[in-house]
ZABA-34374 format. One record per residue: residue number from 0; x, y, z of N, C-alpha, C in turn. Coordinates in nm, 3 decimals. Atoms other than C-alpha are relative to their C-alpha. Last residue first. Layout:
SITE pos  n.east n.north    n.up ca.east ca.north   ca.up  c.east c.north    c.up
SITE NUM       X       Y       Z       X        Y       Z       X       Y       Z
...
% end
This chain:
SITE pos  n.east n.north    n.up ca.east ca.north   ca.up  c.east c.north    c.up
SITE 259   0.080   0.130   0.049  -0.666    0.716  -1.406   0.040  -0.052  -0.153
SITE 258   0.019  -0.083   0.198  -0.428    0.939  -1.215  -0.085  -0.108   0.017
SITE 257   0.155   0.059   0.029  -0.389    0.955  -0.817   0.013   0.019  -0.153
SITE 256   0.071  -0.038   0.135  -0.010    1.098  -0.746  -0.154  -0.123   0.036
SITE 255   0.002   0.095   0.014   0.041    1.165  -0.333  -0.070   0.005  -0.164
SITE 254   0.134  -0.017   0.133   0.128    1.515  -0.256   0.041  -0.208  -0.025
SITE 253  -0.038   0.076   0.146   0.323    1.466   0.050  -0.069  -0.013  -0.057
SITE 252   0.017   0.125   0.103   0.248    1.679   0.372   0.047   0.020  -0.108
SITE 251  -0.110   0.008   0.155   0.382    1.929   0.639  -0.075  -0.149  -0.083
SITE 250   0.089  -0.057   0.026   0.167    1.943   1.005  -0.020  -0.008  -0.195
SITE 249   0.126   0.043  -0.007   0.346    1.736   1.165  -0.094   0.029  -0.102
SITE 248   0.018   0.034   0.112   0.677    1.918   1.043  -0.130  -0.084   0.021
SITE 247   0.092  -0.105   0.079   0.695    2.145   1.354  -0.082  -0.074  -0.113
SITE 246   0.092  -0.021  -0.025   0.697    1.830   1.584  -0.062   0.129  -0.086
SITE 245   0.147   0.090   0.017   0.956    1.713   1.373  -0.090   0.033   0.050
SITE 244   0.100  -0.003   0.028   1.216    1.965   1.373  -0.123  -0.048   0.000
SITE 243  -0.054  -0.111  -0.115   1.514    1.839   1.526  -0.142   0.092  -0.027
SITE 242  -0.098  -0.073   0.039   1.459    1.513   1.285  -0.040   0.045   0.135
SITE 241   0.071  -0.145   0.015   1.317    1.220   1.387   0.077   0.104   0.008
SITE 240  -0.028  -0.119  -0.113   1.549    0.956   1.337  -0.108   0.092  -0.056
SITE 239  -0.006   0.039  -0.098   1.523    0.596   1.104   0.055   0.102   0.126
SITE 238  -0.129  -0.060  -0.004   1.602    0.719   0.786   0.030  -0.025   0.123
SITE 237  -0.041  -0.056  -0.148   1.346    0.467   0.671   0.131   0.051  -0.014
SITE 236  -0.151   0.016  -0.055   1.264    0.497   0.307   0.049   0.032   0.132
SITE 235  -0.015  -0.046  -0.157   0.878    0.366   0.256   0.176   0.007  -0.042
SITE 234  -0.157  -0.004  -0.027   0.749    0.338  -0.121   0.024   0.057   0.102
SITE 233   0.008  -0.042  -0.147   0.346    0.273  -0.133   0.154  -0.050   0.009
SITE 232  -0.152   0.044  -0.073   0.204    0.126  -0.467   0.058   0.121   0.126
SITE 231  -0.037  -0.070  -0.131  -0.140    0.102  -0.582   0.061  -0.018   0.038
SITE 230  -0.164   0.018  -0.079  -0.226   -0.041  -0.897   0.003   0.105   0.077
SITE 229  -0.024  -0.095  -0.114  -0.612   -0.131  -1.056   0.132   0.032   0.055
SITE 228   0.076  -0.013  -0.157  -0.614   -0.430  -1.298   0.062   0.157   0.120
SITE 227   0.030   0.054   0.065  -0.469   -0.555  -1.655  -0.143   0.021   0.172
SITE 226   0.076   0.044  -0.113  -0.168   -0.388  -1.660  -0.155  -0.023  -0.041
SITE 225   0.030   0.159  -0.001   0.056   -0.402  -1.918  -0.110  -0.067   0.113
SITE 224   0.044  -0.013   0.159   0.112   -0.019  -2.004  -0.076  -0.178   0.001
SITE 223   0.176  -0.026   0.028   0.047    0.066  -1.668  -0.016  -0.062  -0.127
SITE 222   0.096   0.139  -0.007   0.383   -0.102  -1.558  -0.163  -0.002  -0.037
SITE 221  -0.029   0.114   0.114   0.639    0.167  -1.652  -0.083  -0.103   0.040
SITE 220   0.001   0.013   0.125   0.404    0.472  -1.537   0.091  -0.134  -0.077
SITE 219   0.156   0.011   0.052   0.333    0.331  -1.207   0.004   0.010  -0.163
SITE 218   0.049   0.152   0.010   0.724    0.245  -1.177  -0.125   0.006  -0.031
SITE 217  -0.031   0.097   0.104   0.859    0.584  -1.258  -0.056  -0.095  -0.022
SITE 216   0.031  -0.064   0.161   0.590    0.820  -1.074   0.052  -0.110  -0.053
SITE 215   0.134   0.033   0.007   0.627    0.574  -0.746   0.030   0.033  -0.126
SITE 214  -0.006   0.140  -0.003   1.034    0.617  -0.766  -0.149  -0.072  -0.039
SITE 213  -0.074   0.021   0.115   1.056    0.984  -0.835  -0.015  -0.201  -0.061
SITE 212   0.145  -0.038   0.081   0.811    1.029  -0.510   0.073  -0.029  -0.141
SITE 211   0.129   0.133  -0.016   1.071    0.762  -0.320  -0.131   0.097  -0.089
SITE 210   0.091  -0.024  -0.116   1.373    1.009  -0.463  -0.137  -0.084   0.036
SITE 209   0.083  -0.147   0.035   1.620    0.879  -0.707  -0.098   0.017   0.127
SITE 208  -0.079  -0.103  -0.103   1.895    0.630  -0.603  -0.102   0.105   0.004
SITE 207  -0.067  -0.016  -0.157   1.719    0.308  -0.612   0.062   0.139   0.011
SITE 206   0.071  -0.127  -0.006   1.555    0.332  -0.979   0.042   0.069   0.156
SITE 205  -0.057  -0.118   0.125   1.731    0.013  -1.112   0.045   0.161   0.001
SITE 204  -0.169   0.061  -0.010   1.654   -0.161  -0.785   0.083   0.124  -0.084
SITE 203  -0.028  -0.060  -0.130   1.289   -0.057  -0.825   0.151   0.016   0.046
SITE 202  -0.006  -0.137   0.078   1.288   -0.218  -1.200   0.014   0.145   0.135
SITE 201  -0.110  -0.043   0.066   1.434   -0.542  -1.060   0.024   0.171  -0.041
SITE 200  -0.124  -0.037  -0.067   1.220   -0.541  -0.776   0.053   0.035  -0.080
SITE 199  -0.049  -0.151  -0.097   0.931   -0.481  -1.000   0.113   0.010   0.096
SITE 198   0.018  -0.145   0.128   1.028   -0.737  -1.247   0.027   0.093   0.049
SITE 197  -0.149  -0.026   0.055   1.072   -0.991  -0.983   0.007   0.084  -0.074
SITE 196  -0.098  -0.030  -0.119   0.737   -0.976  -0.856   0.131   0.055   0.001
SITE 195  -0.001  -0.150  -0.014   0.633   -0.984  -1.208   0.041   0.056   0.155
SITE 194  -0.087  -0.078   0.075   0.770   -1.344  -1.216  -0.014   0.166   0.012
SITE 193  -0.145  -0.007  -0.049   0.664   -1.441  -0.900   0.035   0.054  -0.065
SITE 192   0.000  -0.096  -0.079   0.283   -1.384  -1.002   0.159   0.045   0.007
SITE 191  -0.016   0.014  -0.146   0.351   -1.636  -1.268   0.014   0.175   0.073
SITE 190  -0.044   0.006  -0.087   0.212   -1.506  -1.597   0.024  -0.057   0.134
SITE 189  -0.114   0.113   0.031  -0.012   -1.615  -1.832   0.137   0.023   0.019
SITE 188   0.069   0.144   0.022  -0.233   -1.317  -1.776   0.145  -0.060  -0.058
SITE 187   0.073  -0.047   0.095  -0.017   -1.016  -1.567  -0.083  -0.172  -0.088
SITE 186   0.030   0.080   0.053   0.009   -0.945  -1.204  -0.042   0.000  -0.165
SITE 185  -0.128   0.152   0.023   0.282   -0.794  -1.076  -0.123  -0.087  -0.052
SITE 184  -0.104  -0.021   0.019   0.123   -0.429  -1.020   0.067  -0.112  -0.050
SITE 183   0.044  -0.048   0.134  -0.218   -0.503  -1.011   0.154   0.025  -0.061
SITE 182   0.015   0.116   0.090  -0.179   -0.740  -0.737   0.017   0.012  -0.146
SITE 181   0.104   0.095   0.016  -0.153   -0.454  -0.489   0.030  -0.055  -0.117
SITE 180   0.086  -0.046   0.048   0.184   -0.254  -0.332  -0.119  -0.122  -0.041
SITE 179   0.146   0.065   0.020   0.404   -0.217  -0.072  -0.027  -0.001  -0.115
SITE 178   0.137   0.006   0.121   0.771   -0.133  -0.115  -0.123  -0.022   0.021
SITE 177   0.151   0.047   0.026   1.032   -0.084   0.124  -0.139   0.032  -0.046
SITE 176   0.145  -0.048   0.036   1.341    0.091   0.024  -0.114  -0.088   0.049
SITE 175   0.043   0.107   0.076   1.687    0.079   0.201  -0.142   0.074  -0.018
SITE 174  -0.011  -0.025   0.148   1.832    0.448   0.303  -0.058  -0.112  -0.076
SITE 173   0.007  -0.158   0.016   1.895    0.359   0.686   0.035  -0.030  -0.159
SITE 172  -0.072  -0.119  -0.050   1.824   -0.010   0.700  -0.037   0.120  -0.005
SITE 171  -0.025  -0.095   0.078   1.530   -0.249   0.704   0.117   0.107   0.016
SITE 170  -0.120  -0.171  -0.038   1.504   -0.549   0.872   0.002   0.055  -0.098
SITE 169  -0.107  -0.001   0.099   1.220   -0.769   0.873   0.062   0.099   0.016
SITE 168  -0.015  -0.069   0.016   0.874   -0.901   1.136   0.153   0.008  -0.084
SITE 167  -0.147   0.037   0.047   0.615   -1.085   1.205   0.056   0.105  -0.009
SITE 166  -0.102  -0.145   0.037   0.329   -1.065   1.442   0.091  -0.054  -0.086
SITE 165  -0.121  -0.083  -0.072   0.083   -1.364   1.484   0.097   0.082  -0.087
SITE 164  -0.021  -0.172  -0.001  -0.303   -1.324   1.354   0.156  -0.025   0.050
SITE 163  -0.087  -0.002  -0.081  -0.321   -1.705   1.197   0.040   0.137   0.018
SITE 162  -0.100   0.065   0.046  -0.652   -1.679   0.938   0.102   0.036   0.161
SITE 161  -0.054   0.044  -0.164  -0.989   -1.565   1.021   0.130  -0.107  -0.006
SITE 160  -0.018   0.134  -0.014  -1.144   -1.586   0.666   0.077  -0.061   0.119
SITE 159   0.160   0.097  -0.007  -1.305   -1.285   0.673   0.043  -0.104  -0.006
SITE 158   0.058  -0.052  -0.109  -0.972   -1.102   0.563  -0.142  -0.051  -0.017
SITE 157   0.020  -0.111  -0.002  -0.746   -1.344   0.304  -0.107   0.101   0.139
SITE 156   0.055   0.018   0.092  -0.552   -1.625   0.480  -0.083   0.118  -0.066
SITE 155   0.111  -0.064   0.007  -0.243   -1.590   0.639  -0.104   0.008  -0.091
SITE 154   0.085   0.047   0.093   0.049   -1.779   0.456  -0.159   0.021   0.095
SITE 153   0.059   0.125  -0.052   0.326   -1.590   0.606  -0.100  -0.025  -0.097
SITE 152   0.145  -0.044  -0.060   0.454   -1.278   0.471  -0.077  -0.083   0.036
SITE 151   0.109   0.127  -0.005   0.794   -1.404   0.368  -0.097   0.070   0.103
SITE 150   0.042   0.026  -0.157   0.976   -1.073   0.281  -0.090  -0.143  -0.033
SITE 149   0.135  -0.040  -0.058   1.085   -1.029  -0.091   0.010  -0.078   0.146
SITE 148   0.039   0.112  -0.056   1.468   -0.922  -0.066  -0.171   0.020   0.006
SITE 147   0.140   0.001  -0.037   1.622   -0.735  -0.339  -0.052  -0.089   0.061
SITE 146   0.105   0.156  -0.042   1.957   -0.650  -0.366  -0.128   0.013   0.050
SITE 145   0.089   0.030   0.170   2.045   -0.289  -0.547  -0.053  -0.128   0.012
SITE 144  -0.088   0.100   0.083   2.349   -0.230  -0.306  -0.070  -0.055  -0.156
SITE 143  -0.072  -0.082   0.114   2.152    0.021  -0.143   0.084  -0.030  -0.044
SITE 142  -0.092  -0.056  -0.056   1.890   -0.223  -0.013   0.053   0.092  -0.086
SITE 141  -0.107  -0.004   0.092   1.560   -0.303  -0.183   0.108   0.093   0.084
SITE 140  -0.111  -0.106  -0.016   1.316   -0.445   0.044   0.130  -0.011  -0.106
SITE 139  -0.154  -0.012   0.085   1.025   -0.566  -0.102   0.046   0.092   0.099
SITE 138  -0.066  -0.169   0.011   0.691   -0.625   0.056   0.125  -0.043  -0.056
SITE 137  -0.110  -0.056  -0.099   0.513   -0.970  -0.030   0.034   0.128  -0.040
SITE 136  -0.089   0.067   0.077   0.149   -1.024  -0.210   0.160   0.073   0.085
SITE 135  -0.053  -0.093   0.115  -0.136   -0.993  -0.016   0.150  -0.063  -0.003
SITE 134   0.070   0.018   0.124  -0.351   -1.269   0.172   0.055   0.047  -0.133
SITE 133   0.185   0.055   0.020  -0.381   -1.121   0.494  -0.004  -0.005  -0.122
SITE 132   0.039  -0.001   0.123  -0.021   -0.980   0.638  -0.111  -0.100  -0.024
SITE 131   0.138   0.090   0.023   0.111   -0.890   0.944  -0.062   0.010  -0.141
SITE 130   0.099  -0.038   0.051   0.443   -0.647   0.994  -0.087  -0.154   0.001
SITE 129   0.098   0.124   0.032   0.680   -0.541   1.203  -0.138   0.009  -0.113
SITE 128   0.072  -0.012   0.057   1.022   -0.383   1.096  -0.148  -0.098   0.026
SITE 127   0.025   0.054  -0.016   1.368   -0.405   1.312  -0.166   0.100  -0.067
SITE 126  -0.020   0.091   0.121   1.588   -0.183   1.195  -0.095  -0.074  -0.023
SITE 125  -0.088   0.059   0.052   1.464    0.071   1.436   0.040  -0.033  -0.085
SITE 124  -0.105  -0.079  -0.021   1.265    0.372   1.457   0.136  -0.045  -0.026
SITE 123   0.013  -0.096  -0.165   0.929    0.228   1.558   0.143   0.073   0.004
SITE 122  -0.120  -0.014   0.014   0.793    0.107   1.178   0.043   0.090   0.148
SITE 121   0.001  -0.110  -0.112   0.449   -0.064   1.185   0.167   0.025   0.004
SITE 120  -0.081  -0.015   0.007   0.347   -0.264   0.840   0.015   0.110   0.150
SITE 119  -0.037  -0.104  -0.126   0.005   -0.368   0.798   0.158  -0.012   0.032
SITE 118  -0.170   0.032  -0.022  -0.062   -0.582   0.464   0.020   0.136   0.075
SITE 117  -0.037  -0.091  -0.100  -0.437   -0.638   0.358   0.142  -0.015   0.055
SITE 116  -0.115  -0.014  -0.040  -0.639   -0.863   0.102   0.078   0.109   0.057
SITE 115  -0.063  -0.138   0.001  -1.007   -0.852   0.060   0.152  -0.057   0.079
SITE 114  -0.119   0.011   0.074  -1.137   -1.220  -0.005   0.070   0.104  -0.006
SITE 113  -0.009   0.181  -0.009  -1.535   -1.169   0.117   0.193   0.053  -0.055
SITE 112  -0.140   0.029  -0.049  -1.549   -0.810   0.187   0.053  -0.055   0.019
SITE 111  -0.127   0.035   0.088  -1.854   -0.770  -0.050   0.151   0.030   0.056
SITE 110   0.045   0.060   0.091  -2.089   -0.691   0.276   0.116   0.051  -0.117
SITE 109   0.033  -0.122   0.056  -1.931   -0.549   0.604   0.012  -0.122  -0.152
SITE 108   0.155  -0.008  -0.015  -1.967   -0.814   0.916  -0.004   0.115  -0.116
SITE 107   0.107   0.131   0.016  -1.665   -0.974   0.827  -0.149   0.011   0.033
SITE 106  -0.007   0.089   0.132  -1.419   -0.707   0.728  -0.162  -0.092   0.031
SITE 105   0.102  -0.137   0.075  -1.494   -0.509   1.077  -0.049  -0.084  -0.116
SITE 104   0.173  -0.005  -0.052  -1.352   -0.833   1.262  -0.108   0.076  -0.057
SITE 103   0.095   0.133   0.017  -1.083   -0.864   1.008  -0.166  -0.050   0.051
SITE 102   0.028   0.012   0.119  -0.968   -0.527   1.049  -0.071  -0.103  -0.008
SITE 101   0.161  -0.044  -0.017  -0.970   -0.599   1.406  -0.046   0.008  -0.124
SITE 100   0.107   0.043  -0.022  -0.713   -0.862   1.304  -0.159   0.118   0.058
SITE  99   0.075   0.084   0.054  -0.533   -0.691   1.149  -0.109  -0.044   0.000
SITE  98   0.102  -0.150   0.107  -0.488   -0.384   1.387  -0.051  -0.112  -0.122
SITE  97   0.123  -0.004  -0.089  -0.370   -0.702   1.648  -0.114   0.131  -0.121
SITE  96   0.050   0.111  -0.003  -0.081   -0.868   1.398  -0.208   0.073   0.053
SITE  95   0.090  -0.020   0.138   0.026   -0.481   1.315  -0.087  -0.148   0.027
SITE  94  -0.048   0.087   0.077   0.092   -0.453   1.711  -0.099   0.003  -0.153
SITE  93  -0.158  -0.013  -0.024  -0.023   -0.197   1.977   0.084  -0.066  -0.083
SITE  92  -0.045   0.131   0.000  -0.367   -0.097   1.828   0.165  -0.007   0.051
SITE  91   0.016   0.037  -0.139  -0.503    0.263   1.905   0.051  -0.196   0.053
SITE  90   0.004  -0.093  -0.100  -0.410    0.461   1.595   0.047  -0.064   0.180
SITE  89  -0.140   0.024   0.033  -0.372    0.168   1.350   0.014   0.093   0.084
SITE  88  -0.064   0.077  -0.103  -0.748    0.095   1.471   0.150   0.045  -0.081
SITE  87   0.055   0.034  -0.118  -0.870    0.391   1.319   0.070  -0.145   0.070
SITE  86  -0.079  -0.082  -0.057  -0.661    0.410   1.005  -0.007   0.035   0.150
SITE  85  -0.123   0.048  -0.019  -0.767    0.060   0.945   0.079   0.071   0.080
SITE  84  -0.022   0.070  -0.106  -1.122    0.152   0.981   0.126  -0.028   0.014
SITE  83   0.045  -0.055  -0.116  -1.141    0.405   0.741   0.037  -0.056   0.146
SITE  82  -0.079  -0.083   0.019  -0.949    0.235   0.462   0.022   0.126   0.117
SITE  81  -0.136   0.045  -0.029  -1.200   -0.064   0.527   0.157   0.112   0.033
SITE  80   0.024   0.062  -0.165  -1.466    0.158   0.489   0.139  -0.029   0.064
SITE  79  -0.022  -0.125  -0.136  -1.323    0.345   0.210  -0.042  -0.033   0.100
SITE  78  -0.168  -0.011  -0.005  -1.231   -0.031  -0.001  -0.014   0.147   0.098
SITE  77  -0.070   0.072  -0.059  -1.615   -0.108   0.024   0.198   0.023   0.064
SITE  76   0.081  -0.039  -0.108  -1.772    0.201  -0.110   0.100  -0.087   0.092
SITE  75  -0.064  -0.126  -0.064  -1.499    0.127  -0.393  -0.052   0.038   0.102
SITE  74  -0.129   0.042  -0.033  -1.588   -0.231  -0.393   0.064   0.093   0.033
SITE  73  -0.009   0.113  -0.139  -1.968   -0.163  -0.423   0.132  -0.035   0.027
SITE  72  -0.032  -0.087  -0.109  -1.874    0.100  -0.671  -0.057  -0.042   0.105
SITE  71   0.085  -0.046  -0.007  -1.719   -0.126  -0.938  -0.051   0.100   0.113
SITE  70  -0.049  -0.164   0.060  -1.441   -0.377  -0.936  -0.147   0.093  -0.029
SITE  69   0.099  -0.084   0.083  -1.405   -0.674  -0.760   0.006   0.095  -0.005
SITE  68   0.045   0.055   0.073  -1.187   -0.785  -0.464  -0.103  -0.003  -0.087
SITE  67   0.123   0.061   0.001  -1.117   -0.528  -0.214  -0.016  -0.070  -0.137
SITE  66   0.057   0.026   0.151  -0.707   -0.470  -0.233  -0.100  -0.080   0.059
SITE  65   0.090   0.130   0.014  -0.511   -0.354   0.063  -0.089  -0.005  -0.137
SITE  64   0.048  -0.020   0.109  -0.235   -0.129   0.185  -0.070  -0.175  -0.030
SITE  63   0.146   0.058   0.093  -0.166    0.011   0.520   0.012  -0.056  -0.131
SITE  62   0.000  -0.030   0.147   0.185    0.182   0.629  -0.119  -0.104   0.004
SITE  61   0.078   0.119   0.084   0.168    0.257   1.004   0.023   0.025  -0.084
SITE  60   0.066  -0.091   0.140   0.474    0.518   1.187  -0.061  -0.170  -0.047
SITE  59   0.036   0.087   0.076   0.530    0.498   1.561  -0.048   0.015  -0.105
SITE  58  -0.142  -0.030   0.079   0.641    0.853   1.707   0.012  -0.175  -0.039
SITE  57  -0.159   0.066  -0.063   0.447    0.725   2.031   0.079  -0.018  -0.115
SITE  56  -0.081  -0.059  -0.133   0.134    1.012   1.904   0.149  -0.103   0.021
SITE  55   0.082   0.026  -0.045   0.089    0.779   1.538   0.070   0.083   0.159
SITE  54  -0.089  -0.034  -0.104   0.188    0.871   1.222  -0.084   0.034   0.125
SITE  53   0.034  -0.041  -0.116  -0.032    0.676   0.981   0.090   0.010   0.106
SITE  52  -0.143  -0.005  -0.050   0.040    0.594   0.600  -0.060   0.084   0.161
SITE  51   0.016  -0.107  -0.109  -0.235    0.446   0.407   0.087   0.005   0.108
SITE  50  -0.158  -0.042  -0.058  -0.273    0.254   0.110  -0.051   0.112   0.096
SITE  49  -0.002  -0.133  -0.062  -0.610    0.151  -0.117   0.148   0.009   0.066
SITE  48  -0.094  -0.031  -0.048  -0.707   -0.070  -0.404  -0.012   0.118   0.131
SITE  47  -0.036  -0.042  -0.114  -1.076   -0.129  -0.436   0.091  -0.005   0.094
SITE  46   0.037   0.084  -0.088  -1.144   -0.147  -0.841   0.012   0.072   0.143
SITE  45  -0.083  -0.048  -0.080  -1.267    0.024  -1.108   0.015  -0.039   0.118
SITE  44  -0.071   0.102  -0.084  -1.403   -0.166  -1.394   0.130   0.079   0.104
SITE  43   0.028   0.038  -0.153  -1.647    0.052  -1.433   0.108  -0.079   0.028
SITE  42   0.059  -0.072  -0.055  -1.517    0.129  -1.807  -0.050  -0.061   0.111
SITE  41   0.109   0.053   0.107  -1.180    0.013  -1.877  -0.101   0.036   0.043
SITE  40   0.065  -0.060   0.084  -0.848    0.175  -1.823  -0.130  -0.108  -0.048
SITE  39   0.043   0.084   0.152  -0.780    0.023  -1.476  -0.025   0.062  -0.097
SITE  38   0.091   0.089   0.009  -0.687    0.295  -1.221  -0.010  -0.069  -0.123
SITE  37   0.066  -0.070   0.175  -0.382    0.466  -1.161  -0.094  -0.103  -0.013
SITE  36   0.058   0.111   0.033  -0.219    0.484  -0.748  -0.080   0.041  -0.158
SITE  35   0.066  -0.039   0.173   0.048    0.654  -0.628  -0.115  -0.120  -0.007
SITE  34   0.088   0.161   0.024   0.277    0.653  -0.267  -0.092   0.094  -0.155
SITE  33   0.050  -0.012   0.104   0.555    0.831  -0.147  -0.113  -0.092  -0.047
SITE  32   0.129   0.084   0.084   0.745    0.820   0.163  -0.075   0.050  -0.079
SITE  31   0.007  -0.055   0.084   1.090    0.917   0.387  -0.148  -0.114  -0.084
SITE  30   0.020   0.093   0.105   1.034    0.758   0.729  -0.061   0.078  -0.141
SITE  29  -0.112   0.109   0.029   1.219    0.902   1.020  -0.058  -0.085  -0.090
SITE  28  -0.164  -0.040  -0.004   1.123    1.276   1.045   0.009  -0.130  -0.033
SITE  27   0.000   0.091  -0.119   0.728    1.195   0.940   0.160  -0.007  -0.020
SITE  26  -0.095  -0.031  -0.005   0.520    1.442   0.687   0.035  -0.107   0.094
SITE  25  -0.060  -0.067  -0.119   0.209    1.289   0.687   0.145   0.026  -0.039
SITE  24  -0.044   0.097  -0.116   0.068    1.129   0.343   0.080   0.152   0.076
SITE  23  -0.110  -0.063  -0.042  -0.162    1.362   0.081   0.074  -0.129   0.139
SITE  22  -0.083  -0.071   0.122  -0.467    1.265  -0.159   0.165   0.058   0.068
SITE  21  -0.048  -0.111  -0.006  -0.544    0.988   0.047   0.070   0.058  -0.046
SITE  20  -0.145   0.022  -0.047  -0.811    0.777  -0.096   0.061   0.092   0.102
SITE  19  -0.041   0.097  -0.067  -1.111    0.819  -0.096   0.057  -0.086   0.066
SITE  18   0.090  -0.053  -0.131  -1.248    1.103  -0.240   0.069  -0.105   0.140
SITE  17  -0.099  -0.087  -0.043  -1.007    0.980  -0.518  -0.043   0.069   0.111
SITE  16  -0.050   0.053   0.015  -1.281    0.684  -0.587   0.180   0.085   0.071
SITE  15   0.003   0.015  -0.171  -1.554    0.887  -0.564   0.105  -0.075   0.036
SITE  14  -0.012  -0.093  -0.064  -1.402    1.096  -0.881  -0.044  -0.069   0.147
SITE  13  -0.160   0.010  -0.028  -1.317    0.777  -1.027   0.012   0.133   0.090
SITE  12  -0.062   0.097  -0.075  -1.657    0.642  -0.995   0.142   0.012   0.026
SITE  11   0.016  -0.028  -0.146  -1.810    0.960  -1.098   0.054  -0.109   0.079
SITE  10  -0.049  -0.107  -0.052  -1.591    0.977  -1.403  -0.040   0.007   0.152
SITE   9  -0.150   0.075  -0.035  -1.701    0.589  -1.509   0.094   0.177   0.103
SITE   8   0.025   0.113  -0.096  -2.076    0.722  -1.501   0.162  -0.027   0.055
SITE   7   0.003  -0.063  -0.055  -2.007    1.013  -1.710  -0.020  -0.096   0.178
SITE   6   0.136  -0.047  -0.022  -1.815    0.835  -1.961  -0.093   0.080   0.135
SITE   5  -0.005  -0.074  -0.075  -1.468    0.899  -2.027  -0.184   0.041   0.011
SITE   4   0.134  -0.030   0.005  -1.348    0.605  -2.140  -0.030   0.102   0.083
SITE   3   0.105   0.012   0.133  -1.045    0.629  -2.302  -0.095   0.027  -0.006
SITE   2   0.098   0.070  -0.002  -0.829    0.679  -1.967  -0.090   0.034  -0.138
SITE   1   0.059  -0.068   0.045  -0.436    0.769  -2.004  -0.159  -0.074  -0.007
SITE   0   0.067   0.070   0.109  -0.247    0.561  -1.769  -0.109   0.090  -0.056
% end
């Protein structure tokens, strides 16, 4: 999304703002991935999307992504805490239900983290997919048939509000896509959420054979034009094997796009 304002104020918020993120995800033999994020075009109104992909020593892979509520640089200060802490407990937690909830515990003693939404995802190799969710809007899997299933993410409430921590979890094959992303993406005024839900599957679906960094680029750029809020999206393709290589490729990263 091309930005208008380019005042000097709104620059340093986008420059702390990419400080912040991560500009690169882990290489990781069994889960192809991509992720993007483009900020609001308006001035401060920048919000505290984030995403985060964590390969963890037991060859367990985290996906992160969450949305601090409000826009400005109390939300962005806010959204690198959180972003901080997640990656930290996603390290040492055994379940996405339990990295939640510490999240939650951090969440509630850290000021404007009222209503912050969050969606932990842990992938161990199988089919089998867990994840916990706080508030945010469902993952997508898009098979390679082009069907799209959103996940039921329980009705958890947002973080600080100490909602039901148990585990869930969804199948994913070899080559299907799962999606994360924040609010900004599917939501537009006088819209149902659902409907843009559907949109992006559809337009993900569409886009199924090309590569998961081919896949971010397309979709950020076809939905900026209508957007109306912050977007951060986070495309997972399990291949489900570490290669023969993998311990070299540790080291190997994914340019992740950032625009504003």
């Amino acid at each position: 999304m091309a930005d208008h304002d380019t005042t000097p104020e709104r620059n340093e918020l986008l420059r702390l703002q990419r400080l912040l993120l991560p500009a690169s995800l882990p290489a990781i033999g069994c889960t192809q991935a991509a992720a993007g994020y483009v900020a609001h075009n308006h001035a401060f109104e920048l919000g505290g999307d984030w995403y985060d992909l964590i390969d963890r020593p037991d060859d367990k892979v985290v996906a992160v992504i969450g949305d601090v509520v409000g826009h400005g640089a109390e939300q962005i200060s806010v959204m690198g805490q959180l972003r901080a802490a997640a990656n930290a407990f996603a390290r040492v937690c055994s379940t996405p239900a339990e990295i939640l909830s510490m999240l939650e515990e951090f969440a509630a003693e850290l000021p404007d983290a009222d209503m912050t939404t969050a969606q932990v995802l842990m992938l161990d190799g199988s089919r089998r997919i867990g994840l916990a969710s706080a508030g945010h809007p469902p993952p997508l899997v898009v098979n390679g048939d082009g069907d799209v299933t959103a996940v039921d993410s329980g009705h958890r409430a947002p973080l600080s509000l100490f909602g039901d921590g148990a585990d869930q979890s969804f199948e994913a094959g070899v080559g299907d896509l799962v999606v994360l992303y924040t609010d900004g993406v599917v939501e537009r005024p006088g819209q149902v959420i659902d409907k843009g839900i559907d949109e992006l599957g559809a337009f993900i679906s569409e886009h199924r054979s090309k590569s998961v960094s081919e896949i971010v680029d397309a979709t950020l750029e076809h939905f900026a034009g209508a957007a109306t809020d912050d977007m951060a999206l986070l495309v997972l393709r399990p291949v489900h094997e570490r290669s023969d290589r993998y311990r070299l490729q540790r080291k190997q990263t994914v340019a992740v796009r950032i625009a504003d």
